[in-house]
C-alpha positions as a Markdown table, in Angstrom:
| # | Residue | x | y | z |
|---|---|---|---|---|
| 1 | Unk | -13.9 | 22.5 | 25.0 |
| 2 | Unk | -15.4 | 21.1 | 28.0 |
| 3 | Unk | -13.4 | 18.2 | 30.2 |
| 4 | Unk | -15.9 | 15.3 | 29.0 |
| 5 | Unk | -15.5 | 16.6 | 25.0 |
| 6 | Unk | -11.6 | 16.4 | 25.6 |
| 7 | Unk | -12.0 | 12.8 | 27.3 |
| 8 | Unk | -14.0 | 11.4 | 24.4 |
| 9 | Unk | -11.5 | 13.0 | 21.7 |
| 10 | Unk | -8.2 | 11.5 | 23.7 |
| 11 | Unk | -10.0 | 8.4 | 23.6 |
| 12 | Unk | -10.6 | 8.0 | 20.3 |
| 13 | Unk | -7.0 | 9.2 | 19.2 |
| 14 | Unk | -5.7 | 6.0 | 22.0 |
| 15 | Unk | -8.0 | 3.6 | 19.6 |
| 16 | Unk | -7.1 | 4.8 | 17.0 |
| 17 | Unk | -3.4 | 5.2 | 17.5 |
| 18 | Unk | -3.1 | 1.0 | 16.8 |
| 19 | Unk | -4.1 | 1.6 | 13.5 |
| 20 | Unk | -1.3 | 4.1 | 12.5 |
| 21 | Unk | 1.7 | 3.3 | 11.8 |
| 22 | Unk | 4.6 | 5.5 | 13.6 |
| 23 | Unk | 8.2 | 5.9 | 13.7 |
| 24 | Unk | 9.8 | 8.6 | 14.9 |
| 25 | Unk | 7.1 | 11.0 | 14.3 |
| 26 | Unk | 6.4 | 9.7 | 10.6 |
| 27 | Unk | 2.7 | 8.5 | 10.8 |
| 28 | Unk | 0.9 | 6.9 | 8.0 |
| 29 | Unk | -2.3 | 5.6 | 7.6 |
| 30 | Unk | -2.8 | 2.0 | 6.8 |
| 31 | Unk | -3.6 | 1.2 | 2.8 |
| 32 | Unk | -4.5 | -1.6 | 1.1 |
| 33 | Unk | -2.2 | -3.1 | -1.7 |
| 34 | Unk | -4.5 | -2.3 | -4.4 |
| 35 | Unk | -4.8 | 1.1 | -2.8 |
| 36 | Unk | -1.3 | 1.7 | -2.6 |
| 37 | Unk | -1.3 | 0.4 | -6.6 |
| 38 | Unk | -4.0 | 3.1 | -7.5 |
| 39 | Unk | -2.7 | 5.7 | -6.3 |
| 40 | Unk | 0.8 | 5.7 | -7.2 |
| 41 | Unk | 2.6 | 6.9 | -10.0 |
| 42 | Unk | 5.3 | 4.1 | -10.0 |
| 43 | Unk | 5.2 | 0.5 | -9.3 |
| 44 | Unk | 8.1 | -1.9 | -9.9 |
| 45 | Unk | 9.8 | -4.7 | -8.3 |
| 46 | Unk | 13.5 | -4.3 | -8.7 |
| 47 | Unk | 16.4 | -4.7 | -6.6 |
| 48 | Unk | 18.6 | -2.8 | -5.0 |
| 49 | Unk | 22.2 | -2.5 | -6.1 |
| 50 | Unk | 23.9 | 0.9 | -5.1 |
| 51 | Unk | 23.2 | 3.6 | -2.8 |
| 52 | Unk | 24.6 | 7.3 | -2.3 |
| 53 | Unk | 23.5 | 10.2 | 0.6 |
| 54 | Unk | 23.0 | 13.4 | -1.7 |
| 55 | Unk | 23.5 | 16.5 | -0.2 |
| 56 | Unk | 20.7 | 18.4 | -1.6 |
| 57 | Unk | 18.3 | 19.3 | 1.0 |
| 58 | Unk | 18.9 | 20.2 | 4.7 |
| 59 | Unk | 18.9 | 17.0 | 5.6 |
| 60 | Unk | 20.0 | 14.9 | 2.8 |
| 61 | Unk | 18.3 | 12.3 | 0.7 |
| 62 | Unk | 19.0 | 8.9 | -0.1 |
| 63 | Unk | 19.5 | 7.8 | -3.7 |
| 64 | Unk | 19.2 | 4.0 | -4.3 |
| 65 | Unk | 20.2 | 2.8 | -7.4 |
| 66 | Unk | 18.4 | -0.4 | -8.7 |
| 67 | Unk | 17.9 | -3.0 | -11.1 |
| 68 | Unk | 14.4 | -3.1 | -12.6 |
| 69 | Unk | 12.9 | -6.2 | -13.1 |
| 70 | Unk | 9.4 | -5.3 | -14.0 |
| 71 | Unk | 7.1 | -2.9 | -13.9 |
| 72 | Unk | 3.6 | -2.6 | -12.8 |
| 73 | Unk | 2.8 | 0.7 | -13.3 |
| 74 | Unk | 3.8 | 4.1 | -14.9 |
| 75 | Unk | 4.7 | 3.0 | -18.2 |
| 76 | Unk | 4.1 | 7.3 | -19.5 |
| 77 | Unk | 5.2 | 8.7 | -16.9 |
| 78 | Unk | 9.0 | 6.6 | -16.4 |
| 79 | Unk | 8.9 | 3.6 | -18.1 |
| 80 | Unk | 12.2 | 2.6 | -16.9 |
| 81 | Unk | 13.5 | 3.5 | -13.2 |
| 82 | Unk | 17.3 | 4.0 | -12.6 |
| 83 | Unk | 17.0 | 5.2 | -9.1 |
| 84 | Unk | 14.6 | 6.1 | -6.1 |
| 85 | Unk | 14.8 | 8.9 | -3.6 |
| 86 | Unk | 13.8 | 9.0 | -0.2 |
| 87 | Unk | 14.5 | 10.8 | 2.6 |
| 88 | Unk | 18.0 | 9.7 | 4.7 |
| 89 | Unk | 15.7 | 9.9 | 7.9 |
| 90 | Unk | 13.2 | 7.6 | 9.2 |
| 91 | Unk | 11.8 | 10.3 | 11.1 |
| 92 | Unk | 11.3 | 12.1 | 7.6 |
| 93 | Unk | 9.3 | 8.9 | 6.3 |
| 94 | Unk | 12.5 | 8.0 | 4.7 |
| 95 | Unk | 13.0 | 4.1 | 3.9 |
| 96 | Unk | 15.6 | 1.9 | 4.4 |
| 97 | Unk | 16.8 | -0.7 | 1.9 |
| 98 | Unk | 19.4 | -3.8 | 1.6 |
| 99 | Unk | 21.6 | -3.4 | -0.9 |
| 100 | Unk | 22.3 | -6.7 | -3.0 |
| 101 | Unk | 19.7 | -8.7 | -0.9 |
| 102 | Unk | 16.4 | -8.4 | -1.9 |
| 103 | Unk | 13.7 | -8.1 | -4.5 |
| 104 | Unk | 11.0 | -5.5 | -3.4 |
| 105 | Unk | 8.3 | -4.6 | -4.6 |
| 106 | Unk | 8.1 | -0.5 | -5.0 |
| 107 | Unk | 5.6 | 2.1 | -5.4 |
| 108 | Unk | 6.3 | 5.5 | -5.1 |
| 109 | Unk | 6.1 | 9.2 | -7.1 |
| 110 | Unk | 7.3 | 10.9 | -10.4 |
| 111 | Unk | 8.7 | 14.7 | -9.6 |
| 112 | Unk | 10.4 | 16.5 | -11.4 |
| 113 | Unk | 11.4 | 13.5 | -13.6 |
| 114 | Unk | 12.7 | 11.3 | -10.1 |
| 115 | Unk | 11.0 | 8.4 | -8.4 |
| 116 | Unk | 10.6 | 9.1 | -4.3 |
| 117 | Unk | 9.5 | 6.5 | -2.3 |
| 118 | Unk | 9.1 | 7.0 | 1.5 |
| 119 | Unk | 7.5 | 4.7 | 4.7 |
| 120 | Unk | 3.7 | 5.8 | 3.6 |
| 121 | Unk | 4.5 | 3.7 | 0.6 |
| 122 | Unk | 4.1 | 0.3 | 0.2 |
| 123 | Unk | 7.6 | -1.3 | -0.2 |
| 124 | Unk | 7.5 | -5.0 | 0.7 |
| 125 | Unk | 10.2 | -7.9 | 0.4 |
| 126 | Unk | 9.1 | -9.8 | -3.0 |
| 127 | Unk | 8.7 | -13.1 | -1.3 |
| 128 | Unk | 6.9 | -12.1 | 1.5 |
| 129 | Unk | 3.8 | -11.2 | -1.0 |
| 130 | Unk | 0.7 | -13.9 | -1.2 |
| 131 | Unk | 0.0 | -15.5 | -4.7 |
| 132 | Unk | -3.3 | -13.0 | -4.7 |
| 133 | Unk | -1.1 | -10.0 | -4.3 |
| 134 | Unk | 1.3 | -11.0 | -7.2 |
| 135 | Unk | -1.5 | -11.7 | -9.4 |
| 136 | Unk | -3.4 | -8.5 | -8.4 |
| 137 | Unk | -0.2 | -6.6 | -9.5 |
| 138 | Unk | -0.6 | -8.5 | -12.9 |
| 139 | Unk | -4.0 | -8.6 | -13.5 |
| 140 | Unk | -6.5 | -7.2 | -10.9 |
| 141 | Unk | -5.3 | -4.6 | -8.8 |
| 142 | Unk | -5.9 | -1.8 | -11.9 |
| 143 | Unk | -9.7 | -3.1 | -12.3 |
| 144 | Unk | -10.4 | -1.6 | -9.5 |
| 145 | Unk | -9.0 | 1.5 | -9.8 |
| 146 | Unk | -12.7 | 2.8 | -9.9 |
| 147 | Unk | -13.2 | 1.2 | -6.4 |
| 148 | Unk | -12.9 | 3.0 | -3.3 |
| 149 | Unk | -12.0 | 0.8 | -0.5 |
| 150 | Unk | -13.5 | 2.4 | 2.6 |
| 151 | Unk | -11.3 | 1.1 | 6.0 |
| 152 | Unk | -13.1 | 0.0 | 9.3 |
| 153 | Unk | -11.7 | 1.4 | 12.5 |
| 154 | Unk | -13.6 | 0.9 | 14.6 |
| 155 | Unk | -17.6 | -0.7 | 14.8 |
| 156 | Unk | -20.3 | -0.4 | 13.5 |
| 157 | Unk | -19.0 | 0.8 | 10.2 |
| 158 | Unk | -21.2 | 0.8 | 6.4 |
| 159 | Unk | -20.5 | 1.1 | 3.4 |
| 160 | Unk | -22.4 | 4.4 | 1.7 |
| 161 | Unk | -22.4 | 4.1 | -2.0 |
| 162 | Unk | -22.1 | 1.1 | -4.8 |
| 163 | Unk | -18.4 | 2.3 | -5.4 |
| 164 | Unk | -17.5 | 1.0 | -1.8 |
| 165 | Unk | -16.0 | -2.2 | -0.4 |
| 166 | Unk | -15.2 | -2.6 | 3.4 |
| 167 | Unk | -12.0 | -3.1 | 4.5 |
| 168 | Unk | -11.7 | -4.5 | 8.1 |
| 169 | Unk | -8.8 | -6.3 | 8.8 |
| 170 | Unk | -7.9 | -3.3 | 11.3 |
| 171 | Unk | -10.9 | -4.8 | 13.6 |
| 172 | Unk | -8.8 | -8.1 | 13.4 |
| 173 | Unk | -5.3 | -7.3 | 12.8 |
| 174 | Unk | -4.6 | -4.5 | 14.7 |
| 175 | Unk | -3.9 | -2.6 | 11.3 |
| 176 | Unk | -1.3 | -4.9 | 10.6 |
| 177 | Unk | -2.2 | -6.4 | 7.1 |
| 178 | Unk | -5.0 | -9.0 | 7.3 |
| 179 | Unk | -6.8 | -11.4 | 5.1 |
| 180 | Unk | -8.5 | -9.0 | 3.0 |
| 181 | Unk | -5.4 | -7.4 | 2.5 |
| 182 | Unk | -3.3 | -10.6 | 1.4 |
| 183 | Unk | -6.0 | -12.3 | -0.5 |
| 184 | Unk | -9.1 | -10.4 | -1.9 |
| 185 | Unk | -9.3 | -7.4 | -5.0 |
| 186 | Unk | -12.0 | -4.9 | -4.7 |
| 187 | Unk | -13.6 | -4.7 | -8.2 |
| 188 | Unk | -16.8 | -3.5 | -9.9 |
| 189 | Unk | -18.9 | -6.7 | -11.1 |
| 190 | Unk | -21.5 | -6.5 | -13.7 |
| 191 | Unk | -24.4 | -5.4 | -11.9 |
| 192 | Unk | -23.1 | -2.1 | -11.5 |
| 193 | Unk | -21.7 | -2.2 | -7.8 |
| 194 | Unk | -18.1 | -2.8 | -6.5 |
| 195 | Unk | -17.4 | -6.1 | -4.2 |
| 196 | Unk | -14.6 | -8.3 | -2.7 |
| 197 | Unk | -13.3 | -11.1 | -5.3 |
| 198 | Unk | -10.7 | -13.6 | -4.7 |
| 199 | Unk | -6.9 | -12.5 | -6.2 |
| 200 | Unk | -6.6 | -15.9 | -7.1 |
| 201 | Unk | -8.8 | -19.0 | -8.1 |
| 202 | Unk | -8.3 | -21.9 | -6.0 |
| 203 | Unk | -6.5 | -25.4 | -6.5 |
| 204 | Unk | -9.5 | -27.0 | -5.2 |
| 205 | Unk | -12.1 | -26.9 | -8.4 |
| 206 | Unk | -15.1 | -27.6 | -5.9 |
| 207 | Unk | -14.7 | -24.1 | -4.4 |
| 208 | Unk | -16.8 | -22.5 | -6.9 |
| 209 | Unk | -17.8 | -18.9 | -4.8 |
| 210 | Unk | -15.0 | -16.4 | -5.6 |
| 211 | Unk | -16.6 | -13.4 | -4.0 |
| 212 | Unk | -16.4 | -12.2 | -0.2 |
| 213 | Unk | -19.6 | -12.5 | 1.2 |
């Protein structure tokens, strides 16, 4: 590999080490909440009332016990959740979660007939979600299942088929979740092609144009 080759590749790892989250050597790429819906098995919000460190494993794992207060998504595969594994380490993309505090909102995977949940998840504080991303888990997040929501890094960046929307609150946001993230659905219209859409429909009836230009 020659010197200006290596130069160019360290570069683009520095810009795109923002985007990344990283703890400890856990490093997971950022994903929109509809994403994260998609393409998990499980998604509840519940809260947290017990926890126990198992033994099972070299390191251990974490076994939270909770109190389901609805469910989202995997209905066949669990549809009631008792508990949710993760690792006992950060450093293992293990999770961390308040006991008799909060309401989250979980998503996570079915194995072996348990739920794990880790940091590449997306596990959020219930009240910290927008009114779009409560009614996307309701209503709109699962019509666009069929979307692919293609993420920005860096410019210039396009979108390459009709399945595509472009996500680029990392340009903005430092891949910290932006306005696309906390406010807008990807979701095939009826011409055919998938677009941006408004997770909720504004107080103010004079805004008539729902869809991201």
């Amino acid at each position: 590999m020659s010197v200006l080759t290596h130069l160019l590749l360290l570069t683009l790892s520095l810009l795109l080490g923002d985007y990344f989250s990283s703890v400890d050597g856990c490093t997971c790429a950022p994903s929109h909440p509809q994403d994260a819906f998609c393409n998990s098995d499980i998604v509840i919000r519940a809260k947290v009332v017990g926890k126990k460190l198992m033994s099972d494993g070299p390191f251990g794992t974490m076994r939270y016990t909770i109190k389901q207060m609805k469910m989202y998504r995997g209905f066949k595969k669990m549809p009631h959740v008792q508990y949710i594994y993760t690792e006992s380490s950060e450093s293992l993309c293990g999770v961390k979660l308040e006991v008799n505090k909060y309401q989250y909102l979980i998503t996570g995977r079915v194995y072996e007939g348990k739920v794990y949940t880790g940091l590449c998840n997306l596990i959020e504080k219930w009240d910290k979600l927008t009114l779009a991303q409560r009614k996307g888990l309701n209503h709109r997040y699962h019509q666009g299942c069929n979307c692919k929501i293609k993420a920005c890094y860096y410019l210039p960046c396009f979108i390459t088929s009709k399945s595509e929307c472009l996500w680029t609150d990392m340009l903005s946001n430092f891949g910290t979740p932006g306005y696309q993230s906390k406010n807008y659905v990807c979701i095939k219209q009826k011409e055919g092609y998938c677009s941006w859409s408004r997770g909720w429909t504004p107080p103010d009836k004079s805004v008539i144009n729902t869809t991201d230009p």
